[in-house]
C-alpha positions as CSV (number, residue, x, y, z in Angstrom):
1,X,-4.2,1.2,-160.0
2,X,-7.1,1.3,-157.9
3,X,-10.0,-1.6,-158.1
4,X,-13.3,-1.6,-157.8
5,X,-14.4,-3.5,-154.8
6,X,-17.6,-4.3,-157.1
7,X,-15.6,-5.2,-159.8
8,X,-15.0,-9.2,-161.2
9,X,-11.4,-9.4,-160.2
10,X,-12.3,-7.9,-156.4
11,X,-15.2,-10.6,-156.2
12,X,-12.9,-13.1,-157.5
13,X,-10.0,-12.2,-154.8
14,X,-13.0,-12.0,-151.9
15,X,-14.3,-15.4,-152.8
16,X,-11.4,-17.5,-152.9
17,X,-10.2,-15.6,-149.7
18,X,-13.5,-16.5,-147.9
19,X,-13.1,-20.4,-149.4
20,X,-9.3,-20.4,-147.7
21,X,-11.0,-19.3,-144.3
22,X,-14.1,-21.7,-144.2
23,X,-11.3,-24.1,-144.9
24,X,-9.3,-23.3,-142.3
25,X,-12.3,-23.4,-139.8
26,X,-13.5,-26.1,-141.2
27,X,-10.0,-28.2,-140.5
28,X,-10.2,-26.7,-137.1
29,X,-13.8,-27.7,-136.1
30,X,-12.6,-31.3,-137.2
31,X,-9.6,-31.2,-135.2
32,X,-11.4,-29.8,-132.4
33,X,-14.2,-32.9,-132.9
34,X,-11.5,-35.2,-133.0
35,X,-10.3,-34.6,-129.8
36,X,-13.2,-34.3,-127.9
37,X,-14.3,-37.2,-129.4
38,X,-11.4,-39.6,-128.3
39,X,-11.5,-37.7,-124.5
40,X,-15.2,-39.0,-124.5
41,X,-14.2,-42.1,-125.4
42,X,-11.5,-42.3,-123.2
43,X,-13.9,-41.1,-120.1
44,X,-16.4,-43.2,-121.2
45,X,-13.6,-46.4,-120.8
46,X,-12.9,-45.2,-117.7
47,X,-16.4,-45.2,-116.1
48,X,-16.8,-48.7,-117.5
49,X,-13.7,-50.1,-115.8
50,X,-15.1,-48.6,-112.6
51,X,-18.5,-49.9,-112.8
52,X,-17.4,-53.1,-114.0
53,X,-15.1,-53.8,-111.2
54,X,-18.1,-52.7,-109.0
55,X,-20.5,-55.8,-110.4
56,X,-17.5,-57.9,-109.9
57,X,-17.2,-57.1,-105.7
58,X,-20.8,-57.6,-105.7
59,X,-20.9,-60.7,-107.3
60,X,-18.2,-61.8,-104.6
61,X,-19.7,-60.5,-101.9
62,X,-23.3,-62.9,-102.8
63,X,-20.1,-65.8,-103.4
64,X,-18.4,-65.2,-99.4
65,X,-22.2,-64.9,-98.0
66,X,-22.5,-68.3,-99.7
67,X,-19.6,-69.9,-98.5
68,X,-20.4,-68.6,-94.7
69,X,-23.7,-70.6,-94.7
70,X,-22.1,-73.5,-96.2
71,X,-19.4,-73.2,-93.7
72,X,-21.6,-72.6,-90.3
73,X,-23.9,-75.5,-91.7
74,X,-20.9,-78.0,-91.9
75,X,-19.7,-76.8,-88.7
76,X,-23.1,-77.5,-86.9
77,X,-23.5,-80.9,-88.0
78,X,-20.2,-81.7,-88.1
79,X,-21.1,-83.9,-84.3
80,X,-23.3,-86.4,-87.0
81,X,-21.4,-86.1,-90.6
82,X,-18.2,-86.9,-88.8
83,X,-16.8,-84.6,-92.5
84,X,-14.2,-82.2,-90.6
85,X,-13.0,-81.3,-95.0
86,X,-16.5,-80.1,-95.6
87,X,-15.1,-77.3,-92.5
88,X,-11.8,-77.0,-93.6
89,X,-12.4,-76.4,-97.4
90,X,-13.6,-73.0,-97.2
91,X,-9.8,-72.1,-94.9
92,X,-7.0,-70.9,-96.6
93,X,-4.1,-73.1,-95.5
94,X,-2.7,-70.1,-93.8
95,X,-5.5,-69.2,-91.9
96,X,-4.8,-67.5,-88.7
97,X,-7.5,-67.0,-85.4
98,X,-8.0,-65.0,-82.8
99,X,-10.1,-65.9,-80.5
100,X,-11.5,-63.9,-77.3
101,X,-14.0,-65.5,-74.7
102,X,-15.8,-64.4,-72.0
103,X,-17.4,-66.9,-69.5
104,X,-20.5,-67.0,-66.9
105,X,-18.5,-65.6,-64.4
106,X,-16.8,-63.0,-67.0
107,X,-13.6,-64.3,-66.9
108,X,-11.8,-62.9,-70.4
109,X,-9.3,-65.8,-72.2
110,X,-7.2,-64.9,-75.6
111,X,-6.5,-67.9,-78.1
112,X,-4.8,-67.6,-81.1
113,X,-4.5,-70.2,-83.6
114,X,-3.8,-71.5,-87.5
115,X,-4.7,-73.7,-89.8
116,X,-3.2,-77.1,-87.5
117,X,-5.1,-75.5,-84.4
118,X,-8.5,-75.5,-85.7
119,X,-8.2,-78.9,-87.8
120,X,-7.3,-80.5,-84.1
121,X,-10.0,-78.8,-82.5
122,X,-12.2,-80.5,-85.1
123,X,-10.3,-83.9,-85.0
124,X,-12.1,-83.5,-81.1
125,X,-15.3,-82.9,-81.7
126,X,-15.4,-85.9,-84.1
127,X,-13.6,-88.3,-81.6
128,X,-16.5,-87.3,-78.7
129,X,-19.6,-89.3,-79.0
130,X,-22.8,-87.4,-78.4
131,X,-20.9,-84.4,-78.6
132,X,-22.4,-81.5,-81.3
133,X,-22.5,-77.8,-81.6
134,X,-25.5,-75.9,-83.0
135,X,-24.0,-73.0,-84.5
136,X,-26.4,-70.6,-86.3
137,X,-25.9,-67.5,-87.9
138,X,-28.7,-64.9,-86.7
139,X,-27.3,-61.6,-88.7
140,X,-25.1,-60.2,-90.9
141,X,-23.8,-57.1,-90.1
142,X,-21.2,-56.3,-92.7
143,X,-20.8,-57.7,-96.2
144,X,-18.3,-55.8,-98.2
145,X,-15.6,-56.9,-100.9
146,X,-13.1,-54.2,-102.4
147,X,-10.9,-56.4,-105.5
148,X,-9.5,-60.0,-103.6
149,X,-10.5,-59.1,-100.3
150,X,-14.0,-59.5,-98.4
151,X,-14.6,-58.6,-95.2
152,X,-18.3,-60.1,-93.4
153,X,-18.9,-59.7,-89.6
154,X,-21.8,-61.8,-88.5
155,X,-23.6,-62.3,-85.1
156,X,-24.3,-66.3,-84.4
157,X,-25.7,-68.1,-81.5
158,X,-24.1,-71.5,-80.6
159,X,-25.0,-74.3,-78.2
160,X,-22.9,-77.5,-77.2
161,X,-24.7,-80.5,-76.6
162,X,-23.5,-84.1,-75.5
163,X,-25.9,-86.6,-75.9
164,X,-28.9,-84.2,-76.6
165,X,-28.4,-82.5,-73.0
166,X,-26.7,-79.2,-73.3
167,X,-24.0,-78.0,-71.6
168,X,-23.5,-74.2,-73.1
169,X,-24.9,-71.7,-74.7
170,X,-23.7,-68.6,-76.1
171,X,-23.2,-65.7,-78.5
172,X,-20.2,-64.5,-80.8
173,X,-19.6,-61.9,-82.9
174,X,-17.6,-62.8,-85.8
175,X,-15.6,-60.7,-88.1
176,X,-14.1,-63.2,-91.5
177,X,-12.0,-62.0,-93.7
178,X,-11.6,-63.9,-97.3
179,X,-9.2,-63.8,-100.2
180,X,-9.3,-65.0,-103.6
181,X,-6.9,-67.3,-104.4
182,X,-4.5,-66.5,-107.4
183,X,-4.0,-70.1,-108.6
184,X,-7.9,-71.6,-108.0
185,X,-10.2,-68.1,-107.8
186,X,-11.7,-69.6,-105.1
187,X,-13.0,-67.2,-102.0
188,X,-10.9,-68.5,-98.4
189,X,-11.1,-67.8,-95.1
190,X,-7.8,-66.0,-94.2
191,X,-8.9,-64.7,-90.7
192,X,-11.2,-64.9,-88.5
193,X,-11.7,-63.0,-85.2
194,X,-13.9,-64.0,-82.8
195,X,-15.4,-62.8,-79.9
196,X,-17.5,-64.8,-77.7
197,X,-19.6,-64.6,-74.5
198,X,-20.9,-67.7,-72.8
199,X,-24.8,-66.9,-71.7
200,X,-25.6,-70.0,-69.8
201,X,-22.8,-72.9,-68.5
202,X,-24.6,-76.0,-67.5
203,X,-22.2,-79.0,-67.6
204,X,-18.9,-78.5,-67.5
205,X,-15.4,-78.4,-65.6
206,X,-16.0,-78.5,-61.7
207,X,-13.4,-77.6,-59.4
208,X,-13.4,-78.6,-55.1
209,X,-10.9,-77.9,-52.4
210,X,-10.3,-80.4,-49.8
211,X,-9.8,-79.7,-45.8
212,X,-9.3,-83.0,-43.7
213,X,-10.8,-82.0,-40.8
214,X,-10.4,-85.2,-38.4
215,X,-9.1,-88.6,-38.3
216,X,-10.2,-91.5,-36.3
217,X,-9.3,-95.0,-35.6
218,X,-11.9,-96.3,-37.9
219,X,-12.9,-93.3,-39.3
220,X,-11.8,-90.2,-41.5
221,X,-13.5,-86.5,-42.1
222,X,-13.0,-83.8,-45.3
223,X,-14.8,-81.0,-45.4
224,X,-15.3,-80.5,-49.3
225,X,-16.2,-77.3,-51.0
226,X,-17.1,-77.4,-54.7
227,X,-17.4,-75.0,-57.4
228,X,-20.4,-75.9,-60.2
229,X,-21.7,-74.4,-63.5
230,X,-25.3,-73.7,-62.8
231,X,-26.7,-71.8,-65.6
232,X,-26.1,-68.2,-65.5
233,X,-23.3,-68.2,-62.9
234,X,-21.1,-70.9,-60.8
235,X,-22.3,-72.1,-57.1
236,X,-20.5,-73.2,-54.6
237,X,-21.2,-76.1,-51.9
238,X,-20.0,-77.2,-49.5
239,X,-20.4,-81.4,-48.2
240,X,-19.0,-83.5,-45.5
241,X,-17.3,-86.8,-46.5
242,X,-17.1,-89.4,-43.6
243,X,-15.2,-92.5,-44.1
244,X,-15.8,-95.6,-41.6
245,X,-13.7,-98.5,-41.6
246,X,-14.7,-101.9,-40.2
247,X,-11.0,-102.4,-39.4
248,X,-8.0,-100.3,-38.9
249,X,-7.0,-98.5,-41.3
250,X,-9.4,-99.3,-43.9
251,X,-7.3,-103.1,-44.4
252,X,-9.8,-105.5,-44.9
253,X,-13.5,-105.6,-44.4
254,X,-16.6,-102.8,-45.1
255,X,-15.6,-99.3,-46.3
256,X,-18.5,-96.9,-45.9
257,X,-18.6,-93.4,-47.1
258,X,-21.6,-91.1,-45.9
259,X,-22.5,-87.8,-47.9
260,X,-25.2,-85.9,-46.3
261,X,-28.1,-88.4,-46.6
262,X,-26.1,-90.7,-49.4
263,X,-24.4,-93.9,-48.5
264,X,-21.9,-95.8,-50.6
265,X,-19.7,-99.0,-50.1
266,X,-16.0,-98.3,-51.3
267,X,-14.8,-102.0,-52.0
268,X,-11.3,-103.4,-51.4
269,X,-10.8,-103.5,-55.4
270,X,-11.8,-99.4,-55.4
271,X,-15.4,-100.6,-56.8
272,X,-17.9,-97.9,-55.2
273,X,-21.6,-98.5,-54.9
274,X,-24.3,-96.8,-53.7
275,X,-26.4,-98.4,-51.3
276,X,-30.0,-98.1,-51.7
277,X,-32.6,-96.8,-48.6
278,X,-33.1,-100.7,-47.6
279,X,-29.1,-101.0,-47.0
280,X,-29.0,-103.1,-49.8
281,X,-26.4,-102.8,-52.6
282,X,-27.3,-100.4,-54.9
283,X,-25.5,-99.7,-58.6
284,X,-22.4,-99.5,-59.2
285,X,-21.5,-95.6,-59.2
286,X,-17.6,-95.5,-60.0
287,X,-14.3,-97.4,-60.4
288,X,-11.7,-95.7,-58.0
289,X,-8.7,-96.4,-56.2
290,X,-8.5,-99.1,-54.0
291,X,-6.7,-97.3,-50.8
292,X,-6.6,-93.0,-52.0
293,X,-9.2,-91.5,-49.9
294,X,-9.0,-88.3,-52.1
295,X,-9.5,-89.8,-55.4
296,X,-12.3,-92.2,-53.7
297,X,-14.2,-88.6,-52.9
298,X,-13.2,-87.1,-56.6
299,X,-15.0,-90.1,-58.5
300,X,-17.9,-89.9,-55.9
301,X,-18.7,-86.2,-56.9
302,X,-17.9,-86.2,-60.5
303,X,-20.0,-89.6,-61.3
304,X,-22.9,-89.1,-58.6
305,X,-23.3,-85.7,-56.5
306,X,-22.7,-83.6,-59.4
307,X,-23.1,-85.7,-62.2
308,X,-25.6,-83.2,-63.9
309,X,-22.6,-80.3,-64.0
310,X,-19.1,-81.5,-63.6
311,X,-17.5,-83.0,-66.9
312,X,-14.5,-83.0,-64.9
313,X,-13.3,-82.0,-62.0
314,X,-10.1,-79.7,-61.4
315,X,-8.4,-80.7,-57.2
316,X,-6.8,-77.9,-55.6
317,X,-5.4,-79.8,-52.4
């Protein structure tokens, strides 16, 4: 039998047809919103996470700029406060150093050192009255934290003092590298690198040959040559010491020493004083051996001639 597409049964069979397929696109399109709904959702987590961990390196990286300042500021007064924790808070107890120099005369030295190494270097400074060391940070050249690491590289500019006369100056470029401790959160210093160059050397260790160049009855000659820190390089000078002895072999009676235009008595008990432009007794200028020529000359150069540069004085015989 054939139907009538215009007929009630054909419009009956078209309708509920067309209802089964709006259905069926209808569960699609819900299926389909669904899904892309939960991939949003899931993208949208994901960004989060990222930019979340993002404002948490940035908020670190404002923390280990902190604790830099508050470490460089300890460290500078650290001649008055005498507080060598304040330093040694912001190092994690496995610190490690490395630490490359470069002096007036551009002589290179490598030191590397830990946690121990640096607390004694402190221990030092605090033990050495008068001594201090400005240390100021002039720029920042790298601030960067990725998760529990942060990395800052810094340029600073140091000067040692002792008793408000200084006896270096230089500059370093320092490279820090922190990590946040698991058990306290805390930001540590768990290396450092520097390196260092030394601008200007005004006070510090000397070092002087000796050449005997005669011997007398009464008398004895060294020709001296010392080496000096004088700012922005080392000179060298050289002197003449003459010893005279009133007796033979310097037993008994007046020991004179003459240094270019200086005089000084060398007592029997190793006293030596310098004797003023009237030939009277002047002040007292060291406490040396009684009878040691050499070390008589060493205490004469470190405590009067060069008393301006030498800290010490190194004897190459």
């Amino acid at each position: 039998m054939i139907y009538s597409f215009s007929s009630p049964h054909s419009m009956r069979i078209f309708q509920s047809t067309l209802s089964k397929l709006c259905f069926v696109l209808l569960v699609m399109f819900s299926f389909s919103l669904f899904y892309s709904t939960v991939y949003a959702q899931k993208n949208t987590t994901k960004i989060s996470d990222e930019e979340k961990q993002k404002a948490r390196d940035k908020a670190a990286e404002v923390i280990i700029k902190k604790n830099l300042m508050e470490f460089a500021d300890a460290y500078s007064k650290l001649g008055d406060t005498k507080d060598v924790k304040a330093v040694m808070t912001h190092m994690a107890k496995d610190v490690t150093s490395t630490l490359v120099t470069f002096n007036i005369s551009d002589r290179g030295s490598v030191l590397n050192s830990d946690y121990e190494g640096f607390l004694s270097y402190l221990t030092k400074i605090t033990r050495t009255d008068g001594l201090k060391i400005n240390y100021s940070v002039k720029e920042i050249l790298k601030n960067e934290v990725k998760g529990v690491i942060g990395v800052i590289v810094y340029v600073v500019e140091y000067a040692i003092t002792k008793d408000k006369e200084v006896w270096s100056k230089g500059t370093e470029t320092v490279s820090m590298v922190f990590r946040n401790e698991k058990q306290t959160s805390d930001w540590k210093i768990a290396h450092y690198s520097v390196i260092g160059t030394e601008d200007e050397r005004i006070k510090g260790v000397c070092s002087c040959e000796l050449y005997k160049s005669s011997t007398g009855t009464n008398s004895g000659n060294y020709l001296v040559k010392t080496i000096v820190p004088s700012g922005k390089n080392y000179s060298t000078s050289v002197s003449n010491f003459e010893f005279l002895y009133e007796n033979q072999g310097g037993q008994g009676g007046e020991r004179t020493v003459r240094v270019a235009d200086n005089v000084y008595k060398w007592t029997q008990t190793g006293d030596i004083f310098k004797q003023n432009e009237d030939g009277t007794q002047g002040e007292l200028v060291a406490k040396s051996h009684p009878n040691d020529e050499v070390l008589a000359i060493m205490s004469i150069l470190k405590n009067d001639v060069y008393s301006e540069n030498c800290t010490n004085i190194n004897l190459k015989r």
